[in-house]
N, C-alpha and C positions, 0 to 999 in steps of 0.2 A: 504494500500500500504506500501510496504517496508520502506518510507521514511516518514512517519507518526511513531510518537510513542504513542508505548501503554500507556496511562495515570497509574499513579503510586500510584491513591486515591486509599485507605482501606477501605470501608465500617467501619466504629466499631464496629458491630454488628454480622462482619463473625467469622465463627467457625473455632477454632484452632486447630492443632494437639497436638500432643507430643511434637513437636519440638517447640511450638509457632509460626509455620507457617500456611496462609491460605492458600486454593486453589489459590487463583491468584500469592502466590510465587511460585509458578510450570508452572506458564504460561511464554511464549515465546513473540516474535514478532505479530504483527498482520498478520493473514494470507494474500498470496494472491492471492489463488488458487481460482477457479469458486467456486461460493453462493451455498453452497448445496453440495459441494464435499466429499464423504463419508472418505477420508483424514482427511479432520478438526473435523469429529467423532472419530476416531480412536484417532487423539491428546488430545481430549479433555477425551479418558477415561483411556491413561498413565497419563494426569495430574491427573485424579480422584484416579490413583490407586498408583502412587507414594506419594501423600497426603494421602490416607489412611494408606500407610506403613510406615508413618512416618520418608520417606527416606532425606538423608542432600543432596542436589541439586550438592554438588559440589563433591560429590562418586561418581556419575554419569558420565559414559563416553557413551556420544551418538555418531553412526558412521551412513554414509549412503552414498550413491554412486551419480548416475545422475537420473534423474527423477520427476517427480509430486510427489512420494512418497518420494524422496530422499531430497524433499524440508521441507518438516515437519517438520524435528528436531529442525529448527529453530524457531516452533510455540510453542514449549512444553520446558520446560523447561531451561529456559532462562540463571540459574546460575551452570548452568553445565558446566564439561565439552565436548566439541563438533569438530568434523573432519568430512569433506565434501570430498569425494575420487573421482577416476576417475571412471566410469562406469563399474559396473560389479567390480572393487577390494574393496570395502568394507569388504568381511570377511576375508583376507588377513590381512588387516591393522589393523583390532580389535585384529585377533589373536597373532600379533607381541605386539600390546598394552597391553591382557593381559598377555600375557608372560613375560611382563617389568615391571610391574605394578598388580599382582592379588589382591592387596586393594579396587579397584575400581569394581562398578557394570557395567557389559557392556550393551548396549540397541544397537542392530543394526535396521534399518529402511530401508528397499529396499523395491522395484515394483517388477512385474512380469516380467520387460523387463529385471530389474539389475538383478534380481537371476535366470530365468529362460530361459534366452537367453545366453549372454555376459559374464555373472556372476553364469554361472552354473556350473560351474568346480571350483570358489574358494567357491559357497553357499555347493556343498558335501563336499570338504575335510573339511571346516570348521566343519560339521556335522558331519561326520564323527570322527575326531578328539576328538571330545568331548570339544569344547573350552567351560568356562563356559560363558553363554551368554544369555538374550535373543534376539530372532531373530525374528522379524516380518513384513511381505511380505502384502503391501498393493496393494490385488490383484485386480484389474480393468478391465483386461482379453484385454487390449488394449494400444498404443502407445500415451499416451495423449499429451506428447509434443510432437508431428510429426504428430498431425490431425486424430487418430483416427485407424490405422491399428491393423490387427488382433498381437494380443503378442502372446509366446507358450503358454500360460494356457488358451489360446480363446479355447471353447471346442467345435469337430468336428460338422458340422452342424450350426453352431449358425449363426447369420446375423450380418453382419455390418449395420449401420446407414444407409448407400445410397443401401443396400440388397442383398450386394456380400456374396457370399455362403464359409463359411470357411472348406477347404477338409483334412487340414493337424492332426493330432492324438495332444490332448492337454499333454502338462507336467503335471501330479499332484503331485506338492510340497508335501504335506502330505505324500501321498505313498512315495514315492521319500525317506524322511527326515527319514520315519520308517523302511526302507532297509536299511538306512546308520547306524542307532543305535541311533537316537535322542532318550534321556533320559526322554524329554517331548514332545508331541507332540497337538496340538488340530486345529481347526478350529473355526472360525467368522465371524459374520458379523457386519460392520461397524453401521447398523441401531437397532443393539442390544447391548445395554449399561449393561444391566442385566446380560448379560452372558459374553458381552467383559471383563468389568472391573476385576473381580474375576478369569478370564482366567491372564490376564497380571500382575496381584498380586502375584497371584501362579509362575508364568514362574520368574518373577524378582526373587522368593524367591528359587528360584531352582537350586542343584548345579549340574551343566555340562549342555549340548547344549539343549536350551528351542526354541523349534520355533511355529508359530502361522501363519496359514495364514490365514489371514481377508480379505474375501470378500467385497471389496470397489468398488462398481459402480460410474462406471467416468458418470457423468450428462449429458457432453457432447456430449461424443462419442459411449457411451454404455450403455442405458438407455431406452433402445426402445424394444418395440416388435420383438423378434427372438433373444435377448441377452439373453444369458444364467447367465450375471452378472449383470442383473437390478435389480435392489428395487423390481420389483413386483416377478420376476420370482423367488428370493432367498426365498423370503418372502411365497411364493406359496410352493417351496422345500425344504425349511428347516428341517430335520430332526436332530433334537437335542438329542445326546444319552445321556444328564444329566441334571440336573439343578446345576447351581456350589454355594458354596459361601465358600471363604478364611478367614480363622479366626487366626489369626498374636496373638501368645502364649504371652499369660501377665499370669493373676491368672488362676489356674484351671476352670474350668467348665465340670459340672456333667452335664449331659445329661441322657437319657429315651428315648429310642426308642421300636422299634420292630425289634427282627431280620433279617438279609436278605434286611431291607430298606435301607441301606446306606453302603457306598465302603470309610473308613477313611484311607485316604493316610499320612502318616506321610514324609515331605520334611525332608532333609539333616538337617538344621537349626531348626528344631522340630516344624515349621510349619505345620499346620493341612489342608488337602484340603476338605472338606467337600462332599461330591459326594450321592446323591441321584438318586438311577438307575432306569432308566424310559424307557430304552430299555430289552427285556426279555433277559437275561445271558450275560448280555456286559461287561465285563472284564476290565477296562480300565490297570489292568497292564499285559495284556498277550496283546503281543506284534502281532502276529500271529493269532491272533482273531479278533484284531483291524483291518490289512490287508485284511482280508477276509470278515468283514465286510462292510468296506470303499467300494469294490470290489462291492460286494452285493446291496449296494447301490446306488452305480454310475449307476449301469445297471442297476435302476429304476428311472432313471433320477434324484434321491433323490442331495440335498448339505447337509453333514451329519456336524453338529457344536457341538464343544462342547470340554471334554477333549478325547481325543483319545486314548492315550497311555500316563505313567509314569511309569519311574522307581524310586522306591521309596530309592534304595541303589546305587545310578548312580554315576559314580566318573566323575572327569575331567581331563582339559590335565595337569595341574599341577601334580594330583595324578600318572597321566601315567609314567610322566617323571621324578619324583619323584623332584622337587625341593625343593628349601629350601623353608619355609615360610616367609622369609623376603623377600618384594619382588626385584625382580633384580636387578630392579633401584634405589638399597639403600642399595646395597652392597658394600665396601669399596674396597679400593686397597688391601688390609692385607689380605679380603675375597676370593678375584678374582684371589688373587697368591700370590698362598700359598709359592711360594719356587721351586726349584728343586729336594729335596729329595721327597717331595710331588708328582710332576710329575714322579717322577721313580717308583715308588709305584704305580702311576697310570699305567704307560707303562706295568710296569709289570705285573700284573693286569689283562693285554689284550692278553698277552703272549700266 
């Protein structure tokens, strides 16, 4: 419960990083979401993946809006910093955040209700935009705090828990995120640690709009026979177009392979994303290939996970708007006005 604290003992025996931090400096509050909520996975494998990246807790700007999902950022990393928004504006306030501030790493954290209802008009321009970002949609396909209603990513057909039949056509975020020009894009699911961690390693290390939506079955409400976002049925359709694993550039390493086995994506920051292709001609940086196979898929009732799409030369809203690199909020008065002969130069300029 919220008003319990997490005990603050260190094992002496846990493993450190870079920074001389352990995993439990990455952890938050104690949750206090339902036993078994695929949420509390998801938290536990940004703390796994923020410890591996040897990242400093307080570069971190965590945002998130109203929801189950919206609750989370309170459990993961505790000495960051963090903003709880009204529903549905979350990527609104990140994007003013990193416009003030681009020293900082962004993490947004929304539901399916925040970004795909309410919040579906500031989740594309935000995407569209290019903020750098990652963004990840802990999707449950249902309204957890309100008892269980179908959300827009409920997909047509599926049952509710008491066996009401859902008629209305699903949002799918992915599609959606790769018509807008998301830079990165992939899917998850909460009950795969394997594939999630090395997914959110990558998106952190990635410059311009990283989104990820993870399949999170609510225990509750949507966990049953005729849910298209249960444990079993994911777990039944999983179709994974890779195996991933992140390798964060210290010394060289020589490799041996065979041709044709493997898709080396080089990130902006000279990050390596490792891709081992295990679908026949899957492309993960053609964009339009990605589309059409997502496509392909769905209409075989398939959940396809994995990376989807990268652009391995993706700029952000920074580069768009061409700012200075110092950021905003540590720009001086002498900076910000410059003078009047300066603005007549500019005026003129526009002439």
């Amino acid at each position: 419960m919220t008003y319990i604290t997490k005990p603050q003992l260190h094992h002496p025996r846990l493993l450190e990083n870079a920074l001389g931090k352990t995993r439990r400096d990455y952890e938050g509050s104690v949750s206090t979401l339902c036993a078994g909520c695929g949420h509390d996975s998801i938290s536990a494998a940004i703390i796994q993946a923020a410890y591996e990246l040897d990242l400093p807790p307080h570069r971190v700007a965590k945002l998130s809006g109203i929801g189950c999902s919206s609750k989370t950022p309170d459990y993961f990393l505790g000495a960051s910093h963090g903003f709880n928004t009204v529903h549905g504006r979350m990527p609104s306030v990140l994007t003013g955040a990193n416009l003030a501030n681009r020293d900082l790493i962004y993490l947004g954290v929304s539901g399916d209700g925040d970004s795909a209802s309410i919040g579906f008009g500031q989740f594309a321009h935000a995407i569209r935009r290019g903020v750098n970002m990652t963004y990840i949609v802990e999707n449950n396909g249902v309204y957890g705090l309100t008892k269980g209603q179908f959300s827009a990513t409920s997909d047509k057909g599926s049952k509710s828990k008491k066996g009401v039949v859902n008629h209305d056509s699903a949002i799918d975020l992915v599609s959606v995120a790769l018509q807008l020009g998301a830079t990165f894009v992939a899917r998850s699911f909460s009950g795969d640690k394997a594939q999630l961690v090395p997914l959110i390693k990558a998106a952190l290390s990635h410059q311009g709009s990283a989104f990820i939506d993870c399949i999170s079955p609510c225990i509750q409400f949507n966990n049953h026979a005729g849910s298209t976002k249960s444990f079993d049925y994911v777990r039944d359709h999983n179709e994974a177009v890779n195996t991933l694993d992140f390798v964060v550039p210290r010394e060289a390493i020589h490799v041996d392979y065979e041709p044709g086995t493997n898709t080396m994506v080089t990130q902006h920051d000279g990050s390596v994303l490792n891709l081992h292709k295990l679908a026949e001609h899957y492309d993960p940086t053609d964009r339009i290939s990605a589309m059409a196979y997502l496509a392909s898929r769905q209409a075989q009732g398939e959940v396809v996970t994995g990376l989807l799409y990268v652009d391995p030369k993706a700029q952000d809203l920074h580069e768009g708007l061409e700012t200075v690199e110092t950021p905003l909020n540590q720009l001086t008065d002498a900076e910000l006005i410059p003078g009047s002969k300066v603005l007549e130069r500019l005026n003129a300029s526009l002439r």
